[in-house]
C-alpha positions in Angstrom: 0.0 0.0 0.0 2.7 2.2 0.8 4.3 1.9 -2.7 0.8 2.8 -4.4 0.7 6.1 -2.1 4.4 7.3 -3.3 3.5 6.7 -6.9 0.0 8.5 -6.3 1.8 11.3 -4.7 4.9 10.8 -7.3 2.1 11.8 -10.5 -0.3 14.2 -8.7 3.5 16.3 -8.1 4.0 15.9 -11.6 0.6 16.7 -12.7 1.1 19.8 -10.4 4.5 21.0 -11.8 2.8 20.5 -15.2 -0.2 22.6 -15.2 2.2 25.5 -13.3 4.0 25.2 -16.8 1.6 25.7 -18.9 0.8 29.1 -20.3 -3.1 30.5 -20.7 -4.6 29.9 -24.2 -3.9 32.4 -26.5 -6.5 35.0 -26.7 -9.1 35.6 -29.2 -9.5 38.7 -31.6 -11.4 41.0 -30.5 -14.8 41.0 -32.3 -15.0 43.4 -35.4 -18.6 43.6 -34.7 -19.1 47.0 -32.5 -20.3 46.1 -29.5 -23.8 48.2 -28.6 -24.0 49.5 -25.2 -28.0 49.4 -24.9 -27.5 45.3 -25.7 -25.0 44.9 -22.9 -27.0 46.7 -20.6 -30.4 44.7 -21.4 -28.1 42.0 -20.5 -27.0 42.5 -17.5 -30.0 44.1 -16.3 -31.9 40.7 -17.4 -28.9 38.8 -15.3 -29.1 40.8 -12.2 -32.9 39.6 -12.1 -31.8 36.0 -11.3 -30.0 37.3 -8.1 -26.1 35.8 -8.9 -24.1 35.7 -6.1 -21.6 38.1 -4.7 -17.9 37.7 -4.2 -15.9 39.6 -2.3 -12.4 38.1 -2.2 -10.2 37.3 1.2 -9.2 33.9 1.8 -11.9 31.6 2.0 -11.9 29.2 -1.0 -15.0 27.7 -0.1 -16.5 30.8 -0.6 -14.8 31.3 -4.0 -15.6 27.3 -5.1 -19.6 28.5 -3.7 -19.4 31.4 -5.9 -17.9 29.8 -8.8 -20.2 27.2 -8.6 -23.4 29.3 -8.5 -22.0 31.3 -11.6 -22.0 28.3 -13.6 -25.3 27.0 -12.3 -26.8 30.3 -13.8 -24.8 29.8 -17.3 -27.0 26.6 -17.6 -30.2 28.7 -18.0 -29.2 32.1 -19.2 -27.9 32.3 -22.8 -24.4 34.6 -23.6 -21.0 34.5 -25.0 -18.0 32.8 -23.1 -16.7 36.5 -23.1 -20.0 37.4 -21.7 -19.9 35.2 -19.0 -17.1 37.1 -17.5 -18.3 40.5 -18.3 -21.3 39.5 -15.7 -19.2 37.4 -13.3 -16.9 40.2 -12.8 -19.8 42.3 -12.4 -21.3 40.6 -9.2 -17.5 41.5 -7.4 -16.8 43.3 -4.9 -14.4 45.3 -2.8 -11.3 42.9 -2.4 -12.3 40.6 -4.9 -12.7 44.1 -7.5 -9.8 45.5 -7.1 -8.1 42.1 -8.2 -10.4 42.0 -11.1 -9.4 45.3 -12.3 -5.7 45.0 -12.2 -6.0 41.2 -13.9 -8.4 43.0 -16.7 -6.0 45.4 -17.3 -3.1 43.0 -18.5 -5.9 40.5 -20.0 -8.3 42.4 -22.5 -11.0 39.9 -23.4 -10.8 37.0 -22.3 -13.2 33.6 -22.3 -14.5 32.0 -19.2 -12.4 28.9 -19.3 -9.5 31.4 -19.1 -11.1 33.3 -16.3 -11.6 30.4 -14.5 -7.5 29.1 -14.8 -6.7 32.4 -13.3 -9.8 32.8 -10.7 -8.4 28.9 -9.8 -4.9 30.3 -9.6 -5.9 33.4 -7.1 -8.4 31.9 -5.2 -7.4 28.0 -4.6 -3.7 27.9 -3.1 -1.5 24.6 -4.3 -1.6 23.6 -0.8 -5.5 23.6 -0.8 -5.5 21.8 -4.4 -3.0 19.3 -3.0 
């Protein structure tokens, strides 16, 4: 049994290393299509109506997991974009939580939700609590 354990712990280590390694997709072009205001507001306005959670940052990653979790629960039922989906996630932050958002936005343009989700991961889940 013992042997099993170091060779379990021998792969999730390389696992580990391996996904540090690994560099974020490469983003999309941006859209050519100009993006209307009035559409982006109907949106979120109609988004806010199912009551998403709110997140606002520290160090609790249950709290983050919770909120992630809820997030993707609404994406079942309400129709957008991958790039929407983070428009109106990042939306429902607050205070500590914000301010990461905003200096993570500035270095990231648009970007999908899987990629939001590898860095939300990255911020919110410590290795230690992965391991």
């Amino acid at each position: 049994m013992g042997r099993m354990e170091q060779m379990l712990a021998a792969l999730t280590e390389a696992w580990t290393q391996q996904q540090r390694q690994q560099p974020l997709p490469p983003l999309p072009p941006p859209a050519r299509a100009k993006v209307d205001n009035a559409d982006i507001i109907n949106l979120t306005q109609k988004f806010m109506k199912m009551k998403p959670p709110t997140l606002y940052g520290g160090i609790e990653p249950l709290k983050a997991e919770t909120w992630l979790l809820e997030m993707e629960k609404l994406y079942d039922v309400f129709p957008c974009t991958e790039t929407q989906k983070v428009l109106l996630a990042t939306y429902t932050l607050k205070d500590e939580a914000r301010r990461w958002w905003l200096l993570i936005r500035n270095g990231n343009g648009n970007i999908t939700w899987a990629q939001f989700n590898v860095i939300f991961y990255d911020k919110y889940f410590s290795q230690c609590f992965r391991d």
